[in-house]
DOPA-540177 format. One record per residue (C-alpha): residue in one letter; residue number from 0; x, y, z. Coordinates in steps of 0.05 Angstrom, whole numbers. Example, Ala and Ser with C-alpha at 12.3 -4.5 7.8 and 13.67 -1.06 7.14 Angstrom:
2
res n x y z
a 0 246 -90 156
s 1 273 -21 143
END
This chain:
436
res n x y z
x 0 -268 -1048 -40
x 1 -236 -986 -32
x 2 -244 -929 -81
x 3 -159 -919 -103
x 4 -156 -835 -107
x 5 -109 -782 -129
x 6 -92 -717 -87
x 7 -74 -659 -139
x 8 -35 -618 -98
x 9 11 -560 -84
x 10 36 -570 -6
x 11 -19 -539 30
x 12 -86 -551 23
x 13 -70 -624 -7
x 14 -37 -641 57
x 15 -100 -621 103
x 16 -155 -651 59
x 17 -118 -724 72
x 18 -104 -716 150
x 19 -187 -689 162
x 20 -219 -735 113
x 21 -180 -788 83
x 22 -125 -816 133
x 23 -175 -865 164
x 24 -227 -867 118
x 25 -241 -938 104
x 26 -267 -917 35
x 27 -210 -897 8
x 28 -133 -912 -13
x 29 -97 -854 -37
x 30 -44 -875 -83
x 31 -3 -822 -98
x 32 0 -734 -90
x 33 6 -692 -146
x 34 39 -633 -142
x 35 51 -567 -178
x 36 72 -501 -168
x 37 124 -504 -115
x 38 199 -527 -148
x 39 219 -597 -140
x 40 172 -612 -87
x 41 151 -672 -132
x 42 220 -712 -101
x 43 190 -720 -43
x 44 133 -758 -4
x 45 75 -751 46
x 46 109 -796 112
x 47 77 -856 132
x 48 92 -832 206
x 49 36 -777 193
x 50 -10 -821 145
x 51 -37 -860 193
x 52 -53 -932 202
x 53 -80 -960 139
x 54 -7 -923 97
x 55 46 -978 111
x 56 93 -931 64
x 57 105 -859 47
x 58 53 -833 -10
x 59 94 -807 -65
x 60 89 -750 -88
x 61 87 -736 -175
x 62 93 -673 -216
x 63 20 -659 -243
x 64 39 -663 -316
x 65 45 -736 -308
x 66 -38 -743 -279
x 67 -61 -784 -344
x 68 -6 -840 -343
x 69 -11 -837 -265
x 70 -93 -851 -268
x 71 -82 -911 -306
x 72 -11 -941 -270
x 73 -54 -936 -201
x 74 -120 -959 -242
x 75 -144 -907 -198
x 76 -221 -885 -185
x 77 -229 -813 -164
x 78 -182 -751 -173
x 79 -183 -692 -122
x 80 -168 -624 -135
x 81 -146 -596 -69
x 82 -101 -535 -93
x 83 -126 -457 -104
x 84 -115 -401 -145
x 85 -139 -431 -217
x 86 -189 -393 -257
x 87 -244 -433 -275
x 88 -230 -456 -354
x 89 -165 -480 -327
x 90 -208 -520 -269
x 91 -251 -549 -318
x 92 -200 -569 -366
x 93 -163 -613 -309
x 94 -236 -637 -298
x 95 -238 -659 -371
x 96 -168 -695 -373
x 97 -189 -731 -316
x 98 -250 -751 -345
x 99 -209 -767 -408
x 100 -173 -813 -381
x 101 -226 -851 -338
x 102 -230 -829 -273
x 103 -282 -787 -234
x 104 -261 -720 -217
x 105 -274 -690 -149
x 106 -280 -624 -100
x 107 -282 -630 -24
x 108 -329 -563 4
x 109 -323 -534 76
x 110 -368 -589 102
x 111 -311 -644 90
x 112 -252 -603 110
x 113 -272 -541 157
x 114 -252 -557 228
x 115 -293 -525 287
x 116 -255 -485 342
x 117 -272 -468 416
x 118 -250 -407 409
x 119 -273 -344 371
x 120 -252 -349 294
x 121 -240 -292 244
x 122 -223 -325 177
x 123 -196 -274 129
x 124 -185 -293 51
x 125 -195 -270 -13
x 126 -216 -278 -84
x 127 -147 -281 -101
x 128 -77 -280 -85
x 129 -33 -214 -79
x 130 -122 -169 -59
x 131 -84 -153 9
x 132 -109 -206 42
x 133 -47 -221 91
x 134 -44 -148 118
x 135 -122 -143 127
x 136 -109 -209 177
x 137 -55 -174 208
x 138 -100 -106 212
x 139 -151 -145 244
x 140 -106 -182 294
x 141 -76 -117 325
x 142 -144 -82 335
x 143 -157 -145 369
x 144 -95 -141 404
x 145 -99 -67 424
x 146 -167 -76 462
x 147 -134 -132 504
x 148 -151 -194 474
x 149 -108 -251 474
x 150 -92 -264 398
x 151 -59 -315 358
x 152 -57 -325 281
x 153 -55 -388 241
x 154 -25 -390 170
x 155 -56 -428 112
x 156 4 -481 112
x 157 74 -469 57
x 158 107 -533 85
x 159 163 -548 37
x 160 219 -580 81
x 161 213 -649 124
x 162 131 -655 136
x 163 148 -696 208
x 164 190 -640 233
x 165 143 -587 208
x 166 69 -619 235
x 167 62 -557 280
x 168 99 -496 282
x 169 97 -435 328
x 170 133 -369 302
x 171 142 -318 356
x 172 214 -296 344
x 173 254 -286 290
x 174 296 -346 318
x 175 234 -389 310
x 176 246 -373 230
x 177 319 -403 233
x 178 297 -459 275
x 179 244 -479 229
x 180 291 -469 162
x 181 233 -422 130
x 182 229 -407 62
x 183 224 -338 30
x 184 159 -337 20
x 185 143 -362 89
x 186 187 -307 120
x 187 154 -259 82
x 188 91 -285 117
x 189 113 -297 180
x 190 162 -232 198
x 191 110 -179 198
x 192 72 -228 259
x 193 123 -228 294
x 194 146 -151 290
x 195 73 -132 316
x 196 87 -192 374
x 197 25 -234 364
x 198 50 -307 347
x 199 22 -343 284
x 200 24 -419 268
x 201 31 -469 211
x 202 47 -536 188
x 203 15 -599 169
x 204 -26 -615 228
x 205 -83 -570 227
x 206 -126 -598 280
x 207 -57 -616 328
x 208 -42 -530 314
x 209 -109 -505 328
x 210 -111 -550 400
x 211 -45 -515 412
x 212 -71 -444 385
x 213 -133 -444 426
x 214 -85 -463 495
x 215 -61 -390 485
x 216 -118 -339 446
x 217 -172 -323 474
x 218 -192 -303 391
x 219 -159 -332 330
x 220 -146 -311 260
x 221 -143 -345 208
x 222 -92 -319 161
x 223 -116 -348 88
x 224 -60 -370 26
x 225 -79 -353 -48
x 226 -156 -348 -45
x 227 -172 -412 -12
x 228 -223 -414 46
x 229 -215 -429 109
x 230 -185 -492 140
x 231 -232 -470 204
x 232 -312 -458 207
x 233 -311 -382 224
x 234 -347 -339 270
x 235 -344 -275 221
x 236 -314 -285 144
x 237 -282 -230 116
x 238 -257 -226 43
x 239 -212 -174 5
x 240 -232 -157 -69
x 241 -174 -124 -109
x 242 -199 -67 -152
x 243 -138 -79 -198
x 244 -171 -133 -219
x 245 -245 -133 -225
x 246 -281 -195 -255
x 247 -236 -231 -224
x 248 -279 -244 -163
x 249 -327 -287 -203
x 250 -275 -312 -251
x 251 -231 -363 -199
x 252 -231 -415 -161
x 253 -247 -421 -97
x 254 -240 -346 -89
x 255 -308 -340 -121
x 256 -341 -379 -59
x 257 -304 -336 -15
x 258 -352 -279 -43
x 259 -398 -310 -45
x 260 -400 -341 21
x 261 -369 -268 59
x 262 -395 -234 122
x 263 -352 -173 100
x 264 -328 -152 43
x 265 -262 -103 42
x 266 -243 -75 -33
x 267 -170 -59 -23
x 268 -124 -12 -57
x 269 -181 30 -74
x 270 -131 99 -84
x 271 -96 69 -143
x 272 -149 41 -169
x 273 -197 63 -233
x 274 -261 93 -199
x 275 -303 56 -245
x 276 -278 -17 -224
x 277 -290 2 -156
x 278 -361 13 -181
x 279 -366 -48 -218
x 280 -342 -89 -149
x 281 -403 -54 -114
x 282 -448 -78 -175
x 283 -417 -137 -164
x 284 -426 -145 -93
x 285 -501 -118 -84
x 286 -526 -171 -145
x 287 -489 -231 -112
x 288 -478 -218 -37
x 289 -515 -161 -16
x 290 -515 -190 54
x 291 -445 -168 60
x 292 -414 -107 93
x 293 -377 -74 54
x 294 -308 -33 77
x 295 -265 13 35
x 296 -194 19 50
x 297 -125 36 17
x 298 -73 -1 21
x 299 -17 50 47
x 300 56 59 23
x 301 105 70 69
x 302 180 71 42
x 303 244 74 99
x 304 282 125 57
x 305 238 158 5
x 306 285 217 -8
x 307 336 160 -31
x 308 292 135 -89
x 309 300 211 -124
x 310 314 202 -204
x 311 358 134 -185
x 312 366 70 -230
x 313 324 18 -186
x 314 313 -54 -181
x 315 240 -68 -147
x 316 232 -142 -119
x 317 160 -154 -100
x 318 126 -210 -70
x 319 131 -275 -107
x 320 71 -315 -105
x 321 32 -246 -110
x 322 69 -234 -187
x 323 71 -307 -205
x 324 12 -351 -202
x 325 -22 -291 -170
x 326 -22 -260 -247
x 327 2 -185 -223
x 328 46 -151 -261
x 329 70 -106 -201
x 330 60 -89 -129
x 331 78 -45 -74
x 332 148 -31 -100
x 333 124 -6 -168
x 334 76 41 -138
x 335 142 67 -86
x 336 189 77 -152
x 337 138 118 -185
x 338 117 151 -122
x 339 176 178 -105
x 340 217 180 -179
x 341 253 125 -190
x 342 277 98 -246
x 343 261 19 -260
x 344 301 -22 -290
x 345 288 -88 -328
x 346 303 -145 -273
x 347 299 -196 -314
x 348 367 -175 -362
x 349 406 -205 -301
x 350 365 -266 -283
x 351 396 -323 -274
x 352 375 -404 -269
x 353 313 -421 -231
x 354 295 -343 -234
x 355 311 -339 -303
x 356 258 -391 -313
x 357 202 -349 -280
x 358 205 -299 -337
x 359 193 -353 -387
x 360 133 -391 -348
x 361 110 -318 -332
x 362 105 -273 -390
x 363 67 -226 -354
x 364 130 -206 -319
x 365 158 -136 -338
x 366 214 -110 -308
x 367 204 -129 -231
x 368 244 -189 -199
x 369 195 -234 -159
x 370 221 -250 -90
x 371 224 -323 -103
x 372 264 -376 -58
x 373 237 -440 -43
x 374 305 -475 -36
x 375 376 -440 -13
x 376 394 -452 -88
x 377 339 -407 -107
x 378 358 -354 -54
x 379 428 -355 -82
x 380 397 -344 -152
x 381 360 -289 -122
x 382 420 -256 -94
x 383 461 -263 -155
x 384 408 -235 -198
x 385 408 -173 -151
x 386 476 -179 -145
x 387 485 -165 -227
x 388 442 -116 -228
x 389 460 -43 -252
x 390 427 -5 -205
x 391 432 49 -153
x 392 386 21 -100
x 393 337 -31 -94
x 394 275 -23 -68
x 395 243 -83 -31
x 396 170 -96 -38
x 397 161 -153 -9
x 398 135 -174 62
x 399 204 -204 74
x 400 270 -157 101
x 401 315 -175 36
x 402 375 -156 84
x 403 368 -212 132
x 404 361 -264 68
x 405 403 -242 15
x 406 486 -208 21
x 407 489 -157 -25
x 408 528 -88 -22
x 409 474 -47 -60
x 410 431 -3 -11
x 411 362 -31 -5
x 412 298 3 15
x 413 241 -34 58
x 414 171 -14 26
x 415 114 -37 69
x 416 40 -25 60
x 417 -19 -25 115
x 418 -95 -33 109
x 419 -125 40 122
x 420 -193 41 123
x 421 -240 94 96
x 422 -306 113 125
x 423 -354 69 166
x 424 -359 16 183
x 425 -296 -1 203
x 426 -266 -68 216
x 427 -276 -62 294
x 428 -336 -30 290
x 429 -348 -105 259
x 430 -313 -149 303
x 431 -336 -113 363
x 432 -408 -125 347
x 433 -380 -199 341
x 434 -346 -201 414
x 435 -410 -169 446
END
């Protein structure tokens, strides 16, 4: 008899786990997603066109609150956590309701889900989200890319819209972001790719994408999401520790096997960070993986206008996932105000609706506005929360251009950051070595 299990989800990872190990698995039946994080993803449901043969009907999808009446409705055996980002009391108490209420609780490892390519593959991730993960994959692509390798990146998947139109997607043009509908947060992701010309994939499909990817690179990156590990088995694993918050690589899950399991080790934003928790990474790293290399770097500011910012009233939006369930309480925006002398003001005086509502799920949140728009209601929030602002300027800090998303007649300044590294060795010195 099968074993009847529950996915607990949040549109990424989820997804994968079922189409590598459970979509025709004779084992097992899964009932039902759960999902969390992502806004009112919960109304919709995993397609029985991509579930394969043994799903006559879509798998619905549930919010995650609901896990303790859903365990016993489905009378249902195991319970998987395939989501990342959670520290690991919070992991443990989903564990224990789980438990609680009967079932067994579960964790699929690399062995289950990792995919092998036939090409070269640099996976980059990180022990959690908003270290600087993103750019150190882009860094790494367009050394690649500048010694004449053919490159290609592949996103850890944020497929929020119709799963059947989105099982493999190819961004090489900003056109490619309108003909796909993307998100915010996948623009943000997506845009700087495409501005260095080196396409990057998604979707739902990740062994259809990498067949596709490999057709075109000659290497492939793996571009990580939160501080999961990779969907692929790298050639060379690189993780980014953030110095802003040290502890924290031991402290969540799965960033902490990312550490642990690293080739090379980069500790990011090391300029504006407190000398002695740049210490304590290093203690850190030489008790628990002293086989890594370790690289330095800084994560550089670079504003458009920096004269503009001068001893004006400013409004700083920053990355969303970075300031929400990444737990910062500012990013490269903050660090541009104060850089350069502007004056912040408190964004979240003219929230409104669904951004209103991050303030109150977010205490954490001072003053910055979280680039946040997972539907176009939530982008028109967004814009009428800048909209009402009483500001001079606002200064954009996310990896997103605000002026292709949002109308507003305010004048807005593009702050973007790059990995520079410090010392030897360097990232190529690395990934040369690799190629040889």
């Amino acid at each position: 008899m099968k074993k009847k299990v529950i996915i607990c989800g949040a549109a990424g990872r989820d997804y994968h786990n079922f189409l590598v190990y459970f979509k025709d698995n004779p084992l097992y039946e899964v009932v039902c997603f759960t999902q969390t994080q992502i806004p009112d993803i919960e109304k919709r449901s995993f397609p029985k066109e991509l579930a394969g043969k043994h799903y006559k009907k879509d798998i619905p999808f549930y919010p995650e609150e609901q896990l303790p009446f859903l365990i016993k409705k489905y009378n249902v055996d195991e319970v998987f956590l395939c989501y990342s980002d959670l520290n690991h009391i919070d992991v443990m108490h989903k564990a224990s309701l789980i438990l609680a209420n009967g079932a067994t609780f579960s964790l699929l490892g690399p062995k289950d889900t990792q995919l092998t390519s036939k090409r070269p593959m640099i996976a980059v991730t990180a022990v959690r989200t908003g270290a600087g993960k993103s750019q150190t994959s882009r860094k790494v692509a367009w050394l690649i890319k500048q010694h004449g390798y053919k490159v290609v990146g592949i996103r850890h998947p944020m497929p929020y819209g119709d799963l059947k139109k989105q099982e493999v997607q190819r961004f090489a043009s900003h056109a490619d972001l309108k003909k796909h509908k993307c998100t915010i947060e996948e623009q943000e992701e997506y845009t700087p790719w495409i501005d260095m010309g080196i396409p990057i994939y998604a979707g739902v499909d990740y062994k259809k994408i990498l067949h596709q990817a490999e057709q075109e690179a000659e290497l492939i990156i793996w571009d990580g999401g939160n501080n999961d590990f990779s969907f692929y088995k790298p050639d060379l694993h690189i993780t980014v520790l953030d110095p802003h918050r040290p502890g924290h690589e031991r402290l969540y899950y799965p960033g902490e096997s990312n550490f642990l399991s690293a080739d090379v080790i980069v500790i990011n934003k090391e300029s504006t960070a407190p000398k002695e928790n740049i210490q304590h990474l290093m203690e850190t790293i030489e008790q628990y993986n002293p086989k890594a290399t370790v690289i330095h770097a800084d994560s550089a500011i670079v504003a458009s206008h920096p004269e503009d910012i001068r001893n004006k009233k400013v409004l700083v939006v920053e990355d969303g996932p970075t300031l929400t369930h990444g737990g910062m309480a500012y990013g490269a925006g903050v660090i541009a105000a104060q850089q350069y002398g502007g004056k912040i003001i408190d964004a979240e005086r003219y929230a409104v609706g669904s951004i209103k509502q991050i303030y109150k799920k977010y205490t954490h949140l001072k003053k910055v506005l979280p680039a946040m728009g997972y539907s176009d209601q939530q982008i028109k929030e967004l814009q009428q929360t800048i909209n009402r602002a009483e500001c001079d300027l606002v200064i954009d800090g996310s990896p997103v251009n605000l002026k292709k998303v949002i109308k507003t007649k305010k004048p807005i300044i593009d702050i973007k950051y790059t990995l520079q590294e410090k010392g030897h060795p360097t990232l190529w010195d690395i990934i040369k070595g690799m190629l040889q």
